[in-house]
N, C-alpha and C positions, 0 to 999 in steps of 0.2 A: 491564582495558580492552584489553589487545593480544590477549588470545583471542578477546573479540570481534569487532577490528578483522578476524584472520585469518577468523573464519568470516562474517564478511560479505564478507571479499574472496574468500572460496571462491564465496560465491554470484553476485558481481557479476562473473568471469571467464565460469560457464559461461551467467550470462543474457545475456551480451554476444554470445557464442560463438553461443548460441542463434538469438537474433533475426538475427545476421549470415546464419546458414545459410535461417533465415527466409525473408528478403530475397532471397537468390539464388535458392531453389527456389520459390519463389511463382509467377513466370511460368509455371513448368512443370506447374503444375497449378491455375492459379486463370486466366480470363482476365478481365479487368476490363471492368468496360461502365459506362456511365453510370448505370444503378439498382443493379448490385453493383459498386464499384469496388475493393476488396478482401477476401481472403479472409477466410470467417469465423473462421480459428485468429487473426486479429488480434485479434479480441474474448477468446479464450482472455490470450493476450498479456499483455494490458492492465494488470491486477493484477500483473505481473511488471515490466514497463516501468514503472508507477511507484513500487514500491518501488526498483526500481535509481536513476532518477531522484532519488526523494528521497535516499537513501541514498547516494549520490555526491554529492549536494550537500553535504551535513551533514558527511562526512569530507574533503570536497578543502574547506569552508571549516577545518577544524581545520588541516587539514592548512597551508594558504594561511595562515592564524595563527602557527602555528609556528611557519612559513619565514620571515616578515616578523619574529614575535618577536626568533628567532637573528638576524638578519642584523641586523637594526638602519636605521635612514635610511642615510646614510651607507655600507655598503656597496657593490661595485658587482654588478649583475644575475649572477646563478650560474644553475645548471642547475635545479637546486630551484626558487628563487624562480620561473622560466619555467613549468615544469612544473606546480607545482603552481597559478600562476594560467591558465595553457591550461584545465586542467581544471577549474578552477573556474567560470572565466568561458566554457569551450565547453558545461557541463552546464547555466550557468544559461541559455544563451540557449537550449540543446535542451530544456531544461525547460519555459522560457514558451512554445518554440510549439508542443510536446508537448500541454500544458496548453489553451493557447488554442484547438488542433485536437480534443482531445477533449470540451474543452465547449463547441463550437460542432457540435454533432453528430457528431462522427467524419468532417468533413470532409476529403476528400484531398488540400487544398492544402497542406500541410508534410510531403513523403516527403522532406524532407532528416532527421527526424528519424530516421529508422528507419537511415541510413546513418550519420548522427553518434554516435547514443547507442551504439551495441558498441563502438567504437574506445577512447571516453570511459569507460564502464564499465570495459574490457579493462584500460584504464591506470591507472586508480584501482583494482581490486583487486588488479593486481602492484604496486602502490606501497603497497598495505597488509600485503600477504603480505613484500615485503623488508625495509621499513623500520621506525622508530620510528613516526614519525611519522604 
């Protein structure tokens, strides 16, 4: 299981990386109107964006498992315990309105997605590349 953990954390570093650069070069070559309101490499995207989405969720709950296993009631909040529920509980909200934007036609009212989910991948695949867990 930990060789897999790493090669999906290989892939969910550079699809983070990706979509980040996505994001900021977009402007520069796409300009948004009301019948195109974004580029068509989003549609490319999309297949990518949600296997990192599911695939973040499924390892920061193990991971969010874990941390609550070891720690017990009773202890007091560590850096782990934080971490790994930010991430869990920042993928599941980028997930549902990931999810809710793309099957509602690829509507443009949730570009907080495209800015939350790199950050969120990014740290989910260094925390499966360093650690056990």
């Amino acid at each position: 299981m930990d060789i897999l953990k790493k090669v999906i954390g290989i892939f969910l570093i550079p699809g983070g990386i990706a979509m980040a650069v996505h994001l900021i070069v977009e402007p520069l070559y796409h300009t948004s109107t009301e019948a195109d309101p974004s580029s068509p490499l989003w549609q490319a995207f999309h297949p990518v964006v949600i296997a990192i989405v599911v695939l973040t969720f499924i390892f920061s709950y193990l991971r969010k498992r874990d941390v609550e296993q070891v720690g017990g009631a009773d202890t007091m909040v560590s850096r782990d315990f934080m971490a790994s529920n930010v991430i869990f509980y920042g993928n599941l909200v980028v997930g549902i309105l990931f999810f809710w934007n793309w099957f509602d036609v690829l509507s443009p009212a949730f570009t907080a997605v495209g800015v939350a989910l790199p950050p969120l991948s990014a740290a989910m695949g260094i925390s499966m590349l360093k650690s056990d867990r």
